[in-house]
C-alpha positions in Angstrom: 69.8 120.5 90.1 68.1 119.5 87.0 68.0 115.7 86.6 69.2 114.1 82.9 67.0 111.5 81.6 68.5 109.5 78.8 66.4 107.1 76.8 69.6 105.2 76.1 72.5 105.9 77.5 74.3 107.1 74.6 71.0 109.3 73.8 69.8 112.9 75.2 66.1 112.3 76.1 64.9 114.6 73.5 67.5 114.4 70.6 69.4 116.9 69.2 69.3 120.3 68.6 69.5 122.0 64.9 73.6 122.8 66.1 73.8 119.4 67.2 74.0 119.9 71.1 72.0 117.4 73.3 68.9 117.7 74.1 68.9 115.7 77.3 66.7 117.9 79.9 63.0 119.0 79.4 64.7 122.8 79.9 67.2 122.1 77.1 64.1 121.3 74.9 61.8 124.4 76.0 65.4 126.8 74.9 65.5 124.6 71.1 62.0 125.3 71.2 62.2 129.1 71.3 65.5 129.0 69.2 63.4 127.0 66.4 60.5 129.8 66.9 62.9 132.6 66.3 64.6 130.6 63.4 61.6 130.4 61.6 60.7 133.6 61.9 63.4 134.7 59.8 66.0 135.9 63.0 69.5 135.2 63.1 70.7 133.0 66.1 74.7 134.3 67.5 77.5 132.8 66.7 81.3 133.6 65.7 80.6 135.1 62.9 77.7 137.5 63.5 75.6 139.0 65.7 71.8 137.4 66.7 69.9 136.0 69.6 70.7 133.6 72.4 68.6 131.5 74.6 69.6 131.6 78.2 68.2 130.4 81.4 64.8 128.3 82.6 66.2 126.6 85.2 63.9 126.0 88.0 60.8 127.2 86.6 62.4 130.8 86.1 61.8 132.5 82.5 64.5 131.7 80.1 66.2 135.1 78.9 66.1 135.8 75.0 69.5 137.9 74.8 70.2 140.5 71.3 73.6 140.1 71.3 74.6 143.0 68.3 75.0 146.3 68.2 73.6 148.2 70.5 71.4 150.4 68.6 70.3 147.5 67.0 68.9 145.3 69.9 65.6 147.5 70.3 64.3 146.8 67.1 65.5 142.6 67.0 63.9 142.9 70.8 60.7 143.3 69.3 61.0 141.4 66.3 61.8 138.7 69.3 58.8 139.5 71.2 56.2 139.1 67.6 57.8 135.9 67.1 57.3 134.7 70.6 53.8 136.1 71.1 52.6 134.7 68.4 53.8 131.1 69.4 52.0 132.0 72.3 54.7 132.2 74.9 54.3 135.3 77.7 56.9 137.8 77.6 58.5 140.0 79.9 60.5 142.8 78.2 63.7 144.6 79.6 66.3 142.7 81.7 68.0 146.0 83.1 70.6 146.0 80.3 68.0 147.0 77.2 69.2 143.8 75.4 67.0 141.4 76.6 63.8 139.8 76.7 61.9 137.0 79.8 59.9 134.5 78.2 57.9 131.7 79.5 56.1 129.0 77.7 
């Protein structure tokens, strides 16, 4: 279980996200910093009104899992719009999670 460090303790340890969720372990700022990597690379992040990537995973030193969720005939080419992004910031990447929607990523 991951322990939350607080520098106050009405503050997350590392802020706040772009979507205003709390930053408060170091695996919630490794997953804003591949969502801020992805952002600036011109990729659309999911939410209730269209299609994008999430950020998933990273617990316990496992990879954190870069989801395409849209169509699926669309996912192979965000997948490696993904992985360029990603590569260049110089994170290792795994590609396919079994489902051909997905990418592994470590810093």
């Amino acid at each position: 279980m991951e322990t939350v460090v607080t520098v106050r303790d009405d503050e997350p340890m590392f802020g706040y996200g772009m979507d205003g969720r709390a930053l408060a372990t170091v695996r919630d700022r490794d997953a804003e910093t591949i969502r801020t990597v992805l952002r600036k690379a011109g990729l659309r992040e999911f939410s209730d009104r269209h299609g994008g990537f999430l950020v998933e995973g990273g617990y316990d030193d496992a990879p954190f899992l870069i989801r395409c969720v849209d169509w699926p005939e669309d996912a192979e080419q965000q997948l490696a719009h993904y992985e360029a992004a990603l590569l260049k910031a110089g994170y290792r990447i795994k590609c396919g999670h079994g489902d051909g929607q997905a990418l592994q990523a470590w810093p």
